[in-house]
C-alpha positions as CSV (number, residue, x, y, z in Angstrom):
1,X,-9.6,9.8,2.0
2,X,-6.4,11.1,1.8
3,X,-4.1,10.7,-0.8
4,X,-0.2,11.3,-1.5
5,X,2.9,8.9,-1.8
6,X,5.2,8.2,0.7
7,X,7.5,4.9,0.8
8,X,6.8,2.4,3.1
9,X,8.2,-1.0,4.0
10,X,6.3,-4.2,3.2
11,X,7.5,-7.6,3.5
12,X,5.2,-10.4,1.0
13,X,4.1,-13.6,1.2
14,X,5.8,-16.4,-1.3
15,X,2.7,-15.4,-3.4
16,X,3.3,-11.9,-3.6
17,X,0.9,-10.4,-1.5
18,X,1.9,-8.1,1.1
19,X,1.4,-9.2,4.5
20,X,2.8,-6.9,6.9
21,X,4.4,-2.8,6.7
22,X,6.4,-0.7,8.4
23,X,5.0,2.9,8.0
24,X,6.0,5.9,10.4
25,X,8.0,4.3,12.8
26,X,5.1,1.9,13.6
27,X,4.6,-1.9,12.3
28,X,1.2,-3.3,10.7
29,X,-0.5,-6.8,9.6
30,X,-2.4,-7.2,7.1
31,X,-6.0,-8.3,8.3
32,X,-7.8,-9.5,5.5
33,X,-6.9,-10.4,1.9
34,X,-5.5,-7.9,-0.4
35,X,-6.8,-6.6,-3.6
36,X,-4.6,-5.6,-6.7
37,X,-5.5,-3.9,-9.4
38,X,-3.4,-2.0,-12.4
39,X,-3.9,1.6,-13.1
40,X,-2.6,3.6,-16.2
41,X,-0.4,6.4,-15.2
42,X,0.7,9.9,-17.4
43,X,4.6,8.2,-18.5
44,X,4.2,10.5,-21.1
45,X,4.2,13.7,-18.2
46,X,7.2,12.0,-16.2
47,X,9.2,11.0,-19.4
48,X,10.0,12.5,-22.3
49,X,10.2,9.3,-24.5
50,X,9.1,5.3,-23.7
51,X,12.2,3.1,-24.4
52,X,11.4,0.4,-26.2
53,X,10.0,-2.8,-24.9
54,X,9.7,-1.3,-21.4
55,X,5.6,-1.2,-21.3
56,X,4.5,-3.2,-17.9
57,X,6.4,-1.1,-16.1
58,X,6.0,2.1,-17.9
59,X,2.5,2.2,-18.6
60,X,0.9,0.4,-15.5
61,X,1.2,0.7,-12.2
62,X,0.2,-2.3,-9.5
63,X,-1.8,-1.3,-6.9
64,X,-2.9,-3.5,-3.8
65,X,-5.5,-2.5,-1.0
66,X,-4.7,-3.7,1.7
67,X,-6.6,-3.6,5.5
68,X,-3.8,-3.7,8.2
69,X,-4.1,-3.0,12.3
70,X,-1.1,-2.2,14.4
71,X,0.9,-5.2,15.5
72,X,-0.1,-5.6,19.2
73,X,3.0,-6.8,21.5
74,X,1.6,-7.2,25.1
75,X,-1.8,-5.9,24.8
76,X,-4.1,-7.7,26.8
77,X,-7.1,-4.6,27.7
78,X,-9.4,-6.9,24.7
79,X,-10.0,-4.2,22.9
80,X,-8.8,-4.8,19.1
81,X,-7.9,-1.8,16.7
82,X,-10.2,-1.1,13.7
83,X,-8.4,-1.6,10.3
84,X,-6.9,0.7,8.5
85,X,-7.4,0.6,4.5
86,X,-4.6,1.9,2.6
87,X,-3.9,1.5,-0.9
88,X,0.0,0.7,-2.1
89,X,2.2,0.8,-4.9
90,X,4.9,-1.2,-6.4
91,X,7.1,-0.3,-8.8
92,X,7.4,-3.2,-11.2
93,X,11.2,-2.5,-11.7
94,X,12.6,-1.4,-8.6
95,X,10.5,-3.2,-6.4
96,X,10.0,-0.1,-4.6
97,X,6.7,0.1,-2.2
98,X,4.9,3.4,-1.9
99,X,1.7,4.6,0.1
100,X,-0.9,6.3,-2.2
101,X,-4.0,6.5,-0.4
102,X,-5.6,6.4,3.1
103,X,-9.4,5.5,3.1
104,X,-11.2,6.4,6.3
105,X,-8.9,8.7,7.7
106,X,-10.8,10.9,8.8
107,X,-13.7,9.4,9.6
108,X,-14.8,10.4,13.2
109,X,-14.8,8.3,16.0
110,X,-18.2,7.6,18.1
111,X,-18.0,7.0,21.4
């Protein structure tokens, strides 16, 4: 798994969910239903004081895992690409997407 941040594009659904990216240079799907989850983060490292009445977005971070394959324009050899799980970001202010993690990266490939 690797992990880091690095801003993607992703476009939601009128729920909220995110249902397809744009992430270097290349365009993804989601494949299978998200999952989202809030994480405490260190505000108190990144700031030096919590203004009041700004807690959701200060304290908590939302984080959806999401399984996404390459859009496919044209591709008709029947062989599908294996998901991707990543897990994403939003910043409850901005709006702002980020990607945190890649599970599986590195996994290697049997022939």
């Amino acid at each position: 798994m690797g992990m880091f941040t690095e801003s993607v594009d992703v476009v939601c659904n009128s729920e909220g969910q995110p249902q397809s990216l744009a992430w270097a240079g290349r365009s993804y799907s989601v494949c299978a239903e998200p999952a989202r989850w809030y994480e405490r983060r260190q505000w108190w490292a990144e700031e030096s004081r919590a203004p009041l009445g700004s807690g959701p977005g200060l304290v908590d971070h939302e984080i959806w895992r999401v399984q996404v394959v390459p859009f496919q324009t044209g591709r008709d050899d029947g062989v599908a690409d294996e998901p991707l799980t990543l897990d994403l970001t939003r910043h409850i202010r901005s709006g702002r997407w980020r990607l945190l993690r890649i599970h599986d990266a590195l996994r290697p490939r049997t022939a």
